[in-house]
C-alpha positions in Angstrom: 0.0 0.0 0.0 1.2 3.5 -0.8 1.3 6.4 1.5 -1.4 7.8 -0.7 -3.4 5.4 -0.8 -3.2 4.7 3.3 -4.0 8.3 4.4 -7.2 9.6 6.2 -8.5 12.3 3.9 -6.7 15.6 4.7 -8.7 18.7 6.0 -8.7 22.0 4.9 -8.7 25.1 7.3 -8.6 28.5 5.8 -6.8 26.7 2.8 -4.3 24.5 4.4 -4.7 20.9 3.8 -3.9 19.2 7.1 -3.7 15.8 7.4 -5.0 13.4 9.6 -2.4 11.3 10.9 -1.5 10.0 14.8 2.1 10.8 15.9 2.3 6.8 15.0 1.4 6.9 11.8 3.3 10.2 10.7 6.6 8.1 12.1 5.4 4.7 10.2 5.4 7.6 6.9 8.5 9.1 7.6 10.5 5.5 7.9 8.4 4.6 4.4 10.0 8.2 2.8 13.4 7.5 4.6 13.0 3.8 2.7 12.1 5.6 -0.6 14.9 8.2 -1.0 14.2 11.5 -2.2 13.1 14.6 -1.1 9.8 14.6 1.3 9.1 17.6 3.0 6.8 18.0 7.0 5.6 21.1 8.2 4.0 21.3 11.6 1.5 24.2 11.2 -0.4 25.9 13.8 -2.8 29.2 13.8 -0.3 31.5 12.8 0.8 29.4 9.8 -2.6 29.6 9.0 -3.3 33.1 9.6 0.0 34.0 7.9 -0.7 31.8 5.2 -3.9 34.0 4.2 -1.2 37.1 2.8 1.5 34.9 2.2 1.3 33.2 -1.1 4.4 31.5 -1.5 4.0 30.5 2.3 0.7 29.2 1.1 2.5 27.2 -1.9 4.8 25.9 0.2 2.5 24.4 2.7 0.6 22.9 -0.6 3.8 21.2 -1.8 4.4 19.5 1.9 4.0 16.2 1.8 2.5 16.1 5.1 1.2 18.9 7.0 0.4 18.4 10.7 -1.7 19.7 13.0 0.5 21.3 15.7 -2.2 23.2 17.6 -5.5 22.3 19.8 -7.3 25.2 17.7 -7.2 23.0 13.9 -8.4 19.9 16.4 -11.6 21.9 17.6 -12.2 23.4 13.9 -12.1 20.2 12.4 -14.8 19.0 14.3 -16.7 22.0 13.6 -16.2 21.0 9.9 -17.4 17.6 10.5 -14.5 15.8 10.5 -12.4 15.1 13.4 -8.4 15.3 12.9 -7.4 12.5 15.3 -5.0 13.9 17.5 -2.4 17.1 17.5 1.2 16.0 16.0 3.1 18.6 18.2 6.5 19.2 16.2 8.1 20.0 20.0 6.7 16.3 20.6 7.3 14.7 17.0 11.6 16.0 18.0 11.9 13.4 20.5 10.4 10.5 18.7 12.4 10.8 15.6 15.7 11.3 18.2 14.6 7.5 19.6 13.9 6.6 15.6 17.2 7.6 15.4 18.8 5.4 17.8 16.6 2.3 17.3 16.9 2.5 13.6 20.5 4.1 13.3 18.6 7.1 11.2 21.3 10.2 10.3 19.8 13.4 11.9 21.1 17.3 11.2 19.6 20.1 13.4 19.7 23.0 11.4 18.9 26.5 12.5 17.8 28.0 16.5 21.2 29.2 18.5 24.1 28.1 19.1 22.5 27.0 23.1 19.5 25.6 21.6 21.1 24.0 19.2 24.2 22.3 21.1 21.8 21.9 24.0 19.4 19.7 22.2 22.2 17.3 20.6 23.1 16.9 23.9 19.2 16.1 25.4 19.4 13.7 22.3 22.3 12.0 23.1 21.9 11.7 26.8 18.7 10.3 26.6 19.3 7.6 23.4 23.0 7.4 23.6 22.6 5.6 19.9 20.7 8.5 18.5 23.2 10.0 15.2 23.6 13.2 15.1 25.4 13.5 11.8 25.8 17.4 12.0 23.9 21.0 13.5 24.4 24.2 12.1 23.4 27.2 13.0 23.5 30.0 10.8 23.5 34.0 11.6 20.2 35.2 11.7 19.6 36.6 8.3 16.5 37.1 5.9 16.6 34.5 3.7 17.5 37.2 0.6 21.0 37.7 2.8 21.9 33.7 4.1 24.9 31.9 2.5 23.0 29.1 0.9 25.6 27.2 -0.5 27.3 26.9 2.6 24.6 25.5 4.4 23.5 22.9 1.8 27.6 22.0 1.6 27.4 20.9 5.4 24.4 19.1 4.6 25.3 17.2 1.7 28.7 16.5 3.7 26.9 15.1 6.5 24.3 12.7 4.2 21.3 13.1 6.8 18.4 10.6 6.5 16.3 13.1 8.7 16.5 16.9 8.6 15.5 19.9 11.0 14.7 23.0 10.3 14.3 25.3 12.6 14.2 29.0 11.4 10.4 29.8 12.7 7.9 29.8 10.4 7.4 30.9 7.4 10.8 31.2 7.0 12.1 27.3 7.9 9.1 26.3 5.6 10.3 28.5 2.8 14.1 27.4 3.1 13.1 24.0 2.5 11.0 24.3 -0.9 13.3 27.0 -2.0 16.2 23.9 -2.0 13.9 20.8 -2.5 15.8 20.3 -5.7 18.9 20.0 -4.1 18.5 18.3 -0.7 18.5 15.1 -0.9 17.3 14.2 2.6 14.0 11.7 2.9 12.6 14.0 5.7 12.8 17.3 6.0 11.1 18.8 8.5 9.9 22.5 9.9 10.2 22.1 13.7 10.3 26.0 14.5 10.7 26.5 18.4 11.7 22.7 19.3 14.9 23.3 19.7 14.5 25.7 22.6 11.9 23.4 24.2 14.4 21.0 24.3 17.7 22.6 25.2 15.9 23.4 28.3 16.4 27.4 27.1 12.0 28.0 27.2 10.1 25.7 29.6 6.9 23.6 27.7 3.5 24.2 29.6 2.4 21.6 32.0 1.2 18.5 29.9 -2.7 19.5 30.8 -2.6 22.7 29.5 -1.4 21.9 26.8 -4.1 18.9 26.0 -6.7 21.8 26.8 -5.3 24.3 24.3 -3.8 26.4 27.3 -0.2 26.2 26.1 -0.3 29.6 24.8 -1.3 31.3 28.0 1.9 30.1 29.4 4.3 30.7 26.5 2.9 33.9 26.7 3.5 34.2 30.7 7.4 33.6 29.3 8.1 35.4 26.4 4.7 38.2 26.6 6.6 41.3 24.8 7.2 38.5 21.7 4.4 36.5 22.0 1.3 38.5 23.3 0.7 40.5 20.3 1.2 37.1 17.8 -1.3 35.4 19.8 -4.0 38.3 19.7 -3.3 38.7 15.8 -3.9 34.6 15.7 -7.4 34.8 17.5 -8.1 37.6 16.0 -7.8 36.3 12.4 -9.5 33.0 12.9 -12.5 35.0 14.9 -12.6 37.3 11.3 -12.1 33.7 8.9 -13.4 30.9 10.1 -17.2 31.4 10.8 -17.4 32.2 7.1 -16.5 28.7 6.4 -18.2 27.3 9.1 -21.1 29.2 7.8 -20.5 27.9 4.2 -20.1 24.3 5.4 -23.0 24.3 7.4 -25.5 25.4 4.5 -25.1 22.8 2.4 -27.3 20.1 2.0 -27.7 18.3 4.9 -29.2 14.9 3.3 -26.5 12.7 2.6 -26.8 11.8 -1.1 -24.8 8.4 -2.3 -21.6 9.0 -4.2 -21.7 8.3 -7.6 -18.7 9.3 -9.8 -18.1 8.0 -13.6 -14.9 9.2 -15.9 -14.6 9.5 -19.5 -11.5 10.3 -21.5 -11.4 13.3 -23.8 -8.3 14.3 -26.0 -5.7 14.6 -23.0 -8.0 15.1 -20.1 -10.2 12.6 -17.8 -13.3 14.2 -16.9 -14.9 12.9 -13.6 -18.4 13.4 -13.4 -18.7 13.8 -9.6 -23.2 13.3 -8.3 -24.1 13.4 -4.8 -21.9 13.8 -1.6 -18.2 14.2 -2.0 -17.3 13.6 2.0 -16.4 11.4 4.1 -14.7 7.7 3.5 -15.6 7.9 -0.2 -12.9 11.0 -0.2 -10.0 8.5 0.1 -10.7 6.6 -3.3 -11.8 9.7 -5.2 -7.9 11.3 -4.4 -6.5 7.5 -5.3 -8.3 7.5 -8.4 -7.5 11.4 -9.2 -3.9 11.3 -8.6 -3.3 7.9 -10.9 -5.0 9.8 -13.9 -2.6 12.9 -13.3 0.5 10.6 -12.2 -0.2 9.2 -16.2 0.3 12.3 -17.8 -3.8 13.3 -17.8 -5.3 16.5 -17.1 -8.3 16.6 -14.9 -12.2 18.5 -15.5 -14.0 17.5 -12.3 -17.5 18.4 -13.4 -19.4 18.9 -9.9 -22.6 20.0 -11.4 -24.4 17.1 -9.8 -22.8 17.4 -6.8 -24.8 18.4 -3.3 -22.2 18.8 -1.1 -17.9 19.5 -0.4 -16.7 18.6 2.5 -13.8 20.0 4.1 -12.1 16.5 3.4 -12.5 17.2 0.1 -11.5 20.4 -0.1 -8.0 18.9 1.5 -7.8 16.6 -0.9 -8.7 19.1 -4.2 -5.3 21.4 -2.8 -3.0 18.1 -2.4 -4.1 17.1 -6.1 -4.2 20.6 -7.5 -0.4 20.5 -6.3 0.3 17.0 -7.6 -1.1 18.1 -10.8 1.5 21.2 -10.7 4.1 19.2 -10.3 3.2 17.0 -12.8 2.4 20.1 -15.0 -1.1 18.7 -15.5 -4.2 21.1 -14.8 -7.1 20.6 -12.7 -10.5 21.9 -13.1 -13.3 22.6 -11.4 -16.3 22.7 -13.6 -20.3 23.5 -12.8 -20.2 24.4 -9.9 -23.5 25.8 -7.8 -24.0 28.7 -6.3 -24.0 27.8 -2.8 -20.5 25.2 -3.7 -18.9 28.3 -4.9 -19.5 29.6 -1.5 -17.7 26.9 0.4 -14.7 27.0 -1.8 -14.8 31.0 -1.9 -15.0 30.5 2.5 -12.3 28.3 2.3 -10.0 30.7 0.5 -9.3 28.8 -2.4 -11.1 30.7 -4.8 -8.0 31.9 -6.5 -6.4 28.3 -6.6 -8.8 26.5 -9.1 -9.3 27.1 -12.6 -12.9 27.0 -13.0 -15.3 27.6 -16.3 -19.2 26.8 -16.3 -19.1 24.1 -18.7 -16.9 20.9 -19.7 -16.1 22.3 -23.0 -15.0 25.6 -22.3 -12.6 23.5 -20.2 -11.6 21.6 -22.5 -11.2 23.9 -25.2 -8.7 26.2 -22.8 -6.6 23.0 -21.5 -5.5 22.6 -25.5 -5.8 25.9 -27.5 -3.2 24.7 -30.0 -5.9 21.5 -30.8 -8.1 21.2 -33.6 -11.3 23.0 -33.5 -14.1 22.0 -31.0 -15.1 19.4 -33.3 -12.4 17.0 -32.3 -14.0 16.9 -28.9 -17.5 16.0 -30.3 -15.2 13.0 -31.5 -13.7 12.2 -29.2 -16.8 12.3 -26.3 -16.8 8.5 -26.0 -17.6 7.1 -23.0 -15.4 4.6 -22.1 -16.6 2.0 -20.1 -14.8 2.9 -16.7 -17.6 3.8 -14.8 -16.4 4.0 -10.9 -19.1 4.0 -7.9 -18.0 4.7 -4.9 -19.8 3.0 -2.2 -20.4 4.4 1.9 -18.4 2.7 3.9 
């Protein structure tokens, strides 16, 4: 089974897919990417990665490219039950730090700490150590604090490439750690790279974590503000006061739709170099899973994709986690995806979500069609080529 195809469908909060993965799981990925080779990319995202990501386009790419984004705040938790669908549990990147440091021992994994001072930094290689003497520390380095216009690049991916890191950690605060590591994704060549912000300091000892209750009621940020209040105070009231000004809207949107469940039914045909999926009924829950499976093969073999969701009575906010991770497959792939048809009160829930500028849309299936290949023959060689082929896919409740 692929990693794909054994993930919970992601959810999307103010236009951040985050997926829904215990701290189990995400290490059972990680060891599957460090097994694969290649360049994966974590980010643990909380509010202000949200809220930041609302002005920040290229923070907002970024996030879209992760392979895994995690939910490293009580606040996603609670708004994904709003939404319907329950993440499972935070994935704390102060708490994913230690795990991967006893990965690292058990399993002999290289780590580099990259980023944080030269105390946080030293002082966390030495937690590591002292508590899993076989953890491998392959390298930390800790550059000058710079904007990322001014940093000596080279230098740092040099010492990386030097040290041959299975795992790597990032830890220049958001959005600049998440930024750093898609800026260079085509030249590390590290399995996991992850964005662990503050962990560093947590760790060293340097900032003191909030008492393990608070931070299972949300409460962490009372006390991280009691610390640090002259940086952290005016964050934190920007935070609430963004998702208080964002996220009823798409509470609001998600709530209007129609509340009768209505089966699933999906069908594809193949015209010119697109699939079109005709999507009728309820695109939520389990069925979510299969449509992203299904999706991302057709773009994986070189297809664009026209999801016509004229027939369809409700999105989810599983879905709308699963339509960013395809549209940024499909990027990748430089394949486009469409969304085609849809209603008023569906344009709403995307519009709420804040991924109104991320689709292409058009009314109807042709006009789709007709801008995906300009240089094509005139519109008669999709009359031609309208055969349905017989591939018709239902997707059953589970």
């Amino acid at each position: 089974m692929t990693l794909l195809e054994s993930r919970q469908p992601r959810v999307a909060i103010l236009g951040v897919a985050i997926d829904n993965l215990t701290m189990d799981q995400v290490l059972d990925s990680m060891e599957a990417m460090i097994a694969a080779g290649g360049f994966h990319q974590i980010a643990t995202a909380n509010v202000d990665f949200l809220i930041k990501s609302l002005e920040d386009e290229e923070l907002r790419e970024a996030l879209a490219r992760c392979d895994i984004v995690l939910a490293d705040g009580m606040p996603l938790v609670w708004a994904s039950r709003l939404f319907g669908t329950r993440l499972k549990e935070r994935v704390a990147g102060a708490d994913l730090v230690p795990r991967l440091a006893q990965l690292s021992a058990r399993r002999g994994y290289r780590m580099f700490l990259l980023g944080a001072s030269e105390v946080s930094s030293a002082g966390t290689a030495h937690w590591m150590q002292s508590n899993f003497p076989n953890v491998c520390v392959a390298g930390r380095h800790c550059p000058a604090f710079q904007a990322l216009e001014e940093m000596d690049h080279e230098d740092i991916l040099a010492r990386i490439e030097e040290a041959r890191p299975d795992i790597l950690l990032v830890a220049f605060g958001n959005p600049k750690q998440e930024k750093w590591i898609t800026m260079h994704r085509h030249r590390l060549r590290v399995p996991v790279c992850v964005g662990v912000g503050g962990s560093f300091d947590f760790l060293s000892g340097r900032i003191r974590r909030a008492p393990l209750w608070m931070q299972t009621y949300g409460m962490e940020w009372i006390y991280r503000t009691a610390q640090e209040p002259s940086r952290l105070a005016a964050r934190y009231i920007s935070n609430a006061a963004g998702l208080l000004c964002h996220l009823p809207g798409q509470l609001a949107a998600i709530a209007v739709q129609s509340k009768r469940h209505v089966q699933l039914h999906i069908t594809k045909e193949t015209i010119g170099q697109a699939i079109v999926f005709r999507v009728k009924g309820s695109l939520c829950g389990s069925q979510v899973s299969q449509f992203e499976a299904e999706v991302h093969n057709q773009i994986q073999g070189g297809s664009h994709v026209v999801l016509d969701m004229s027939s369809a009575v409700c999105l989810g906010a599983d879905a709308l986690g699963s339509l960013i991770h395809l549209l940024s497959f499909a990027r990748a792939w430089k394949r486009e995806v469409w969304l085609i048809g849809l209603s008023p009160f569906l344009r709403r829930v995307v519009r709420a979500a804040h991924l109104g500028s991320s689709f292409r849309m058009a009314p109807h299936v042709a006009e789709a069609l007709r801008r995906i290949e300009p240089e094509s023959a005139p519109g008669s060689i999709y009359r031609e080529r309208f055969s349905r082929i017989d591939d018709e896919m239902t997707l059953q409740d589970a």
